[in-house]
Phi, psi and omega in degrees: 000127183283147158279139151310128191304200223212116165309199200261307160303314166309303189303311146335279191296029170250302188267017097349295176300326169276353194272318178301338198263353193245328134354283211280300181262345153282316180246016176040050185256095181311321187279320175301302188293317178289350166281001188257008187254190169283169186268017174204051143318147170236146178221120180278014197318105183292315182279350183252010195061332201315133147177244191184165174217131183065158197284354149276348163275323167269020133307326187267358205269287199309324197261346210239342232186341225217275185306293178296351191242040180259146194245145202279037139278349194304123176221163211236121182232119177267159198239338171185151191219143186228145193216105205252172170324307176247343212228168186243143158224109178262145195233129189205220174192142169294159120220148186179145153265156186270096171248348181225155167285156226193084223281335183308337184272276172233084177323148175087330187247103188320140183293140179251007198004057156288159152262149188231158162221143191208106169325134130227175184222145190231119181263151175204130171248133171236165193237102190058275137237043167238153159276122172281333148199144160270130155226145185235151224211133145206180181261096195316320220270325165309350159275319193276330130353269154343303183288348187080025197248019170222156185249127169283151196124281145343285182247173169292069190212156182244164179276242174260025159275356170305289172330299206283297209289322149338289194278000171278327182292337208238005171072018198252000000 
C-alpha cells in the first residue's frame, strides 16, 4: 500500500518537529527549541509529571531540568511517524547510558551507568506551524527495571526486552 504524500502543511510540521528535536538533543539550544513553539506551549513528560506550562516555565523546564541533563550518548531512533492535520505522532526508542542524573526521566534516581533502551512515543500538537504541546509516553517500570531500582520478575512487567523485541519486530 502506497503512502499518501504529505500536504504542504503537513510537511512543515514535519520539519518543525525536526528542527525542535535536533534543538533539543544535537546542538542542545534552550532558544532554538522555544522558537519552534507557540507562545503559551505545554510540555509533558507523562509517567514523571515533569514539564512545563507556558515559555516561562518551559524555559526553566528545557535549561534546568531537560537539556543539561541528556546524556551525551544519547540516541533517539524513530520507528514511525504518522502525521495527522495538526498533530505528529512518534513512535521511537530512546538509547543512553543513565551517566547523569535525569530529574525528566527519572527523578530522583542517581546515575547508575547503566545502558538503557527504552520505547517511547510522542504526541505533538500544533497551532499552525509552532508546536503547542508535546506529551511523551514511555513505560516508568521498563526504565526502572533497566536502572536497576525494580527487580524483573517480581511484577509483569519487562525490562529492555520490550525495547529489543519492538525493534526486531521493526527490523531495526
Amino acid at each position: 500500500m502506497s503512502q499518501s504524500p504529505l500536504t504542504p502543511a503537513q510537511e512543515k510540521q514535519v520539519q518543525v518537529w525536526r528542527r525542535h528535536t535536533f534543538a533539543e538533543f544535537v546542538i542542545k539550544d534552550l532558544d532554538a527549541v522555544l522558537a519552534t513553539m507557540v507562545p503559551e506551549p505545554h510540555v509533558l513528560m507523562v509517567p514523571t509529571g515533569i514539564g512545563g506550562v507556558g515559555k516561562g516555565a518551559l524555559r526553566v523546564f528545557y535549561g534546568e531540568r531537560f537539556i543539561p541533563q541528556i546524556p551525551s550518548d544519547m540516541r533517539r531512533v524513530s520507528i514511525s511517524l504518522t502525521v495527522g492535520i495538526d498533530r505528529i505522532v512518534e513512535e521511537l526508542v530512546y538509547e543512553f547510558t543513565h551517566d547523569i542524573e535525569m530529574q525528566w526521566l527519572a527523578p530522583g534516581i542517581a546515575p547508575t551507568h547503566n545502558a538503557v533502551v527504552l520505547p517511547v512515543t510522542a504526541i505533538v500538537e500544533f497551532e499552525r506551524d509552532k508546536i503547542a504541546h508535546e506529551h511523551l509516553y514511555f513505560d516508568q517500570a521498563t526504565l526502572l527495571i533497566q536502572l536497576g531500582v525494580l527487580q524483573p520478575g517480581a511484577l509483569p512487567m519487562t525490562g529492555v526486552e520490550s525495547a529489543h523485541k519492538l525493534l526486531a519486530a521493526m527490523h531495526m
